[in-house]
C-alpha positions as CSV (number, residue, x, y, z in Angstrom):
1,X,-48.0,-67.8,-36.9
2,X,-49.1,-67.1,-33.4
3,X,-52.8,-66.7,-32.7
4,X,-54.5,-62.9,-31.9
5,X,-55.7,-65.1,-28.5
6,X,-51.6,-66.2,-27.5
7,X,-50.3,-62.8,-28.3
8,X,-52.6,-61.0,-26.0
9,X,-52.8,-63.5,-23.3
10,X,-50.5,-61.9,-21.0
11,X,-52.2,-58.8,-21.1
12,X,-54.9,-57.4,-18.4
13,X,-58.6,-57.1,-19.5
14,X,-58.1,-53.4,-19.1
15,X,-54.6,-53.4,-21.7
16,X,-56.7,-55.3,-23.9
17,X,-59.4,-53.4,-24.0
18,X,-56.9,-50.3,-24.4
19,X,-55.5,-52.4,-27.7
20,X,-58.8,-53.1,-28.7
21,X,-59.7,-49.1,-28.7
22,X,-56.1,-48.0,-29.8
23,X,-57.0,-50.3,-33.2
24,X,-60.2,-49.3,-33.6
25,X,-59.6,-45.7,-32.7
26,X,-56.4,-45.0,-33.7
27,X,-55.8,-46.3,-37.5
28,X,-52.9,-43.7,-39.1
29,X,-51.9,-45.6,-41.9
30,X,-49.1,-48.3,-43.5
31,X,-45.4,-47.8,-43.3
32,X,-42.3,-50.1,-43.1
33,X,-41.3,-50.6,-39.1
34,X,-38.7,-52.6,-37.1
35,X,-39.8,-56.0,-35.5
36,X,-37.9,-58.5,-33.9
37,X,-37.2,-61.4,-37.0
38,X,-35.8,-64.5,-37.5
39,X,-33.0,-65.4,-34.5
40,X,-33.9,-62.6,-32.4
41,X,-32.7,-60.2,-34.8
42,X,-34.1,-56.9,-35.8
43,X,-35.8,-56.4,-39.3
44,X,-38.0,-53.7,-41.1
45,X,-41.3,-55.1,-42.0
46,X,-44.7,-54.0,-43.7
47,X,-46.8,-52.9,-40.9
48,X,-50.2,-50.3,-39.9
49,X,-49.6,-47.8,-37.7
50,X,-51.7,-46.8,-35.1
51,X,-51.4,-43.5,-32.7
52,X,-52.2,-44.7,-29.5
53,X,-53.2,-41.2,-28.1
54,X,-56.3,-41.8,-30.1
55,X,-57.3,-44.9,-27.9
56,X,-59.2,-42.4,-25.7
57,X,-61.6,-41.4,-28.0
58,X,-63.3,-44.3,-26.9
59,X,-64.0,-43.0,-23.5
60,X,-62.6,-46.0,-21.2
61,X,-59.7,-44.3,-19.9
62,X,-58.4,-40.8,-20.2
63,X,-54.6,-39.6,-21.5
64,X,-52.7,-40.1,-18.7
65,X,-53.8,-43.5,-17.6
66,X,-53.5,-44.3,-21.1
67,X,-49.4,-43.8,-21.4
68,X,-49.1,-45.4,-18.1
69,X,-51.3,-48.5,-19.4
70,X,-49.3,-48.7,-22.9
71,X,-45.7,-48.5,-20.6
72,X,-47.1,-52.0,-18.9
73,X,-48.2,-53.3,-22.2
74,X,-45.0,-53.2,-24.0
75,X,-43.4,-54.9,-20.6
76,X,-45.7,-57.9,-20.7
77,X,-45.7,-58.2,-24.5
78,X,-41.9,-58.9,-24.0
79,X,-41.1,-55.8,-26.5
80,X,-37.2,-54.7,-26.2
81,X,-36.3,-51.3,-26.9
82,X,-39.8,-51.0,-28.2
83,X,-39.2,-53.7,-30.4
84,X,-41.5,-57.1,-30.6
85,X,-42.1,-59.6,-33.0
86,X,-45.8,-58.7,-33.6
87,X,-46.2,-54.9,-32.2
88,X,-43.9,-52.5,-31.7
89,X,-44.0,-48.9,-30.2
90,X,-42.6,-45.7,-31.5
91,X,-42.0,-42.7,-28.8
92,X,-43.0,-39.0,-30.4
93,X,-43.2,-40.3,-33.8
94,X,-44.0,-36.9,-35.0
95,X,-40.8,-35.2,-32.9
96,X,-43.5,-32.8,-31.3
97,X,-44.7,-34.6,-28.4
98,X,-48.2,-35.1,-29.7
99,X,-48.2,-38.7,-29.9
100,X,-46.6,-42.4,-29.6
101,X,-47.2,-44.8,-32.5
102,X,-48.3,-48.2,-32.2
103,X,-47.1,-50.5,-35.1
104,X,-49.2,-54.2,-36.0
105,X,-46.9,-56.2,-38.1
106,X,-48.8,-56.9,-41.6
107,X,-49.9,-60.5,-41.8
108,X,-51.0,-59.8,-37.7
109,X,-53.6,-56.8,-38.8
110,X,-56.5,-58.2,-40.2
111,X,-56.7,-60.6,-37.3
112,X,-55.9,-58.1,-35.1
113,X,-58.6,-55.9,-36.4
114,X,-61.3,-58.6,-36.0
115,X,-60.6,-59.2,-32.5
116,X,-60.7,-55.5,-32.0
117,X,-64.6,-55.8,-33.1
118,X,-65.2,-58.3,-30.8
């Protein structure tokens, strides 16, 4: 299993600190989700959901720089079609343009969610 501190290291201090608030902020609940598996190859695992609109209830950026910020994110974490091994992203997850999803594969959450406290 990859470390919290390997996964985020080609991230920004500013995108991390945008995960950091998206996970603290933005917890909607647990659901099955596509990740990139074994061989490169897509599979639906366990996962928390988080809606990444929420991230700016924190107050370090506001909505729009937000979507731009998440855009880069997904770029440097390598995700495919919104598809990674660890997170994955999810456009309009309702259908009503009121929010993108943010998706923490299970056994990545809980360290995930302590780094968030950090």
């Amino acid at each position: 299993m990859k470390t919290i501190e390997e996964i985020v290291s080609v991230l920004t201090d500013e995108q991390k600190q945008l995960l950091k608030d998206t996970i603290v902020y933005g917890f909607w609940g647990d659901c099955d989700y596509v990740f990139i598996g074994l061989y490169g190859k897509p599979e639906v695992a366990y996962a928390y959901g988080y809606i990444t609109n929420d991230a700016k209830e924190a107050g370090h950026f506001s909505g729009r720089k937000v979507s731009a910020m998440f855009r880069s994110m997904y770029r440097r974490l390598g995700l495919v079609d919104g598809i990674g091994e660890v997170i994955s992203h999810a456009t309009d997850w309702w259908g009503d343009g009121s929010g993108d999803m943010l998706f923490i594969r299970d056994e990545y959450v809980s360290p995930f969610e302590k780094w968030s406290k950090e």
